[in-house]
N, C-alpha and C positions, 0 to 999 in steps of 0.2 A: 394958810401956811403951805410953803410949797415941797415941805414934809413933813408926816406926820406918824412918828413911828408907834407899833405896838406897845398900850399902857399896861403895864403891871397891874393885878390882881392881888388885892389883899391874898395873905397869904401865898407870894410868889414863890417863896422858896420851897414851901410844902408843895405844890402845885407841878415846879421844876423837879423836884425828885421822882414823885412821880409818874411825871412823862419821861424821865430820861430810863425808868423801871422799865415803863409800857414798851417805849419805843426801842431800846435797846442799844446795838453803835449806829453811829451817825457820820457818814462817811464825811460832810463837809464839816460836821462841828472836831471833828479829830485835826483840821487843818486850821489854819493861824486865819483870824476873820472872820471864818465860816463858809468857804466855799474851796470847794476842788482846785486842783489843776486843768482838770479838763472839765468847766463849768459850762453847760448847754445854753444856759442864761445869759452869762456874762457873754458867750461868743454873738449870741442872735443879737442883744439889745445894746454890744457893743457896736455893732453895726446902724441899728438903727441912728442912733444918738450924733454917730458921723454923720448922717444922712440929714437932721434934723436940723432943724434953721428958725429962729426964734417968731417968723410970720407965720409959720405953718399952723393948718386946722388937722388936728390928730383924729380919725376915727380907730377906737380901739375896737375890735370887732369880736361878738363871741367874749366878753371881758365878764358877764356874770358877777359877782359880788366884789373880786378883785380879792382874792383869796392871800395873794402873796403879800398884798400892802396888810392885811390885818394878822397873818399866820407866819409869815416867813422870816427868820429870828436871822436873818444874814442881812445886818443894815445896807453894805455894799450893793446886795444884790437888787435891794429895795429901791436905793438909790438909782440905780441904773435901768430899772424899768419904770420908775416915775417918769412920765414926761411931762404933766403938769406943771408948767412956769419956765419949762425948757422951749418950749411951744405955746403959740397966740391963744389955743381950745383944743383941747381936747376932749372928743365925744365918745361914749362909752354908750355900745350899741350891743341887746342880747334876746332873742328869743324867752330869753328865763326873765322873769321879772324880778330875782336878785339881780340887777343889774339898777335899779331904780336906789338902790343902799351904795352903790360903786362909790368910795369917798377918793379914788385915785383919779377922778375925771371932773372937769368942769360943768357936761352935762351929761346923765343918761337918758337914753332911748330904748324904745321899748320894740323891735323887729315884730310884724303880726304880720300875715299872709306872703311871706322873705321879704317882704321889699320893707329897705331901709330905710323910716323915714328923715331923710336929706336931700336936698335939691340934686338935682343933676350938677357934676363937675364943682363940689362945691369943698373936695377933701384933696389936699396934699398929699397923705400920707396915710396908708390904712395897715393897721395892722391884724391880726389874726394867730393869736400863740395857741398851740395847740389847738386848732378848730376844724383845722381841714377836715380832720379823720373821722369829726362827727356830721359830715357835711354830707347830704341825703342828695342832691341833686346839684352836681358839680356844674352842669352847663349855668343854671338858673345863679347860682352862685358868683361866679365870675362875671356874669352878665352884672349883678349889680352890682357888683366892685370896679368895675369898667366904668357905670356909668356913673356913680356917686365920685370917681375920681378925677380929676381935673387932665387935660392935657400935660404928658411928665409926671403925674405924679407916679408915686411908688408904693406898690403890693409886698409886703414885709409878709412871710407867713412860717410858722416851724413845727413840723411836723411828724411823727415818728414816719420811719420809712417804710414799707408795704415791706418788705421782708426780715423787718427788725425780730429778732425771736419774741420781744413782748407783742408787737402787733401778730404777730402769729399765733401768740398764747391767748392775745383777745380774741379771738376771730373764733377759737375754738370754744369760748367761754358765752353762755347767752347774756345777752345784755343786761336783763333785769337781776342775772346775780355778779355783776361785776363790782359793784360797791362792797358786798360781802368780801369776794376776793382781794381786791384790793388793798382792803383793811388789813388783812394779813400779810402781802407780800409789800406794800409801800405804809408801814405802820403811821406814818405821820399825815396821811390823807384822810379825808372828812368826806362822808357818804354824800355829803349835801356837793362837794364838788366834781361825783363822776356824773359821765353822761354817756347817751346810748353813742355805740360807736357804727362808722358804717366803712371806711378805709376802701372812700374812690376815688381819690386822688392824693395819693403821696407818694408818690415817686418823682423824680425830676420830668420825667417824660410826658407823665399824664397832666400835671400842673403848667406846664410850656404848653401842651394841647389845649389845654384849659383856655390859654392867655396868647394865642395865636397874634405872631406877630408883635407883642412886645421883647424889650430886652432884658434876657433872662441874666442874671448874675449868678442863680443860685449854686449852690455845692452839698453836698454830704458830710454832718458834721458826726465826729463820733464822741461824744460826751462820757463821762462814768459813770457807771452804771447806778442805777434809780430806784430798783426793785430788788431788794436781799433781804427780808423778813427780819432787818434791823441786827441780821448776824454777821459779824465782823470778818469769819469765814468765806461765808456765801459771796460777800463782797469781792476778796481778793480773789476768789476762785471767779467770779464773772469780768473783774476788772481784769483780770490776763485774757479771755474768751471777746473783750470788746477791742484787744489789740491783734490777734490771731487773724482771724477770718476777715474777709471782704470789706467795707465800712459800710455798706447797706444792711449787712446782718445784724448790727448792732448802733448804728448811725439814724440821724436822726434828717430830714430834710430844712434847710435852711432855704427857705425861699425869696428872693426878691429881683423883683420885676416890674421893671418903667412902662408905662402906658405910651404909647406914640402921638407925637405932640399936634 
């Protein structure tokens, strides 16, 4: 099937009380569908989708269990980052071997010593959602996305911005208790899906240095805010703070960049 949404659980209703106890407001489920006005998702994978062409070989990169196809109660939004059937293959590529369970991909792969095992020039289209930030060696990095990409193809990647106030509250935070924090300040995340962070390339600037000599399209997006400990308060008082200040402060990196042919 070329979707395949979250099953219900006996017991769904008891289940959904609940979570909606635990987790408290929900900024996308207060809107009609389940997603924002300024949705970080719908803006990157809208983009993709334009960009997508039914021949294309998708490598999802950094894609891990595929968290959003089994956890994310916004059909829309589901819809819009499946590419599976929108696309000829796509491959679901991860360091983590929760990536071998990925049911959002035709095939996974399993990254061991970084190098991605795919032929040289053998992907259209790579993607990368949120992965920059955990990326330990940005040269090694792009080197293989360079070379598993075909001449033209296109580097998709979205990433908070090195000056976002959460990337600055991570940086202060050590790695091994960030799933702890997390927990509390994004209630509806799952320990099993943070990872250690290192935030050396997200900025527009450092990610173009990265990818020397391709064409950059990228921009700074400012999405609603993601982090409010499930309080309905906290929200509206950060949702005014991500329209105030600069859009690096609270914006998020949208990247995407053509390989030169």
């Amino acid at each position: 099937l070329c979707y395949v949404p979250p099953r219900d659980e006996d017991g769904a209703e008891t289940v959904e009380a609940a979570r909606m106890a635990r987790e408290g407001f929900r900024s996308d489920e207060a809107m009609l569908a389940g997603y924002t006005d300024a949705d970080g998702t719908l803006e990157f994978y809208g983009r993709i989708n334009a960009a997508l062409e039914p021949g294309m070989t998708v490598l999802d990169l950094g894609a891990g269990r595929a968290e959003w196809f089994e956890d994310d109660r916004c059909a829309w939004r589901r819809r819009m980052r499946l590419l599976r059937c929108k696309a000829a293959r796509v491959v679901a590529a991860d360091v983590d071997p929760a990536v071998l369970a990925n049911r959002a991909s035709d095939e996974q792969l399993l990254i061991e010593g970084g190098r991605i095992p795919l032929p040289d020039a053998s992907v259209d289209l790579a993607v990368a959602d949120y992965v920059l930030e955990h990326v330990e060696d940005p040269e090694a990095f792009a080197a293989e996305v360079g070379r598993v990409l075909k001449p033209g193809g296109l580097f998709c990647a979205r990433t908070p911005h090195a000056w976002n106030y959460v990337s600055l509250a991570s940086r202060m935070v050590p790695n091994g208790l960030h799933a702890a924090v997390l927990g509390r300040v994004q209630v509806a995340r799952k320990a099993e899906d943070v990872f250690p962070t290192h935030y050396r390339m997200n900025t527009r600037g450092e990610i173009a240095r990265r990818f020397g000599g391709w064409r950059d399209y990228s921009y700074v997006y400012v999405p609603r805010p993601a982090y409010y400990f499930g309080r309905r308060w906290l929200y509206s008082l950060f949702a005014l703070g991500h329209r105030l200040p600069p859009p690096a402060a609270a914006g998020v990196v949208l990247a995407f960049l053509r390989k030169p042919v």
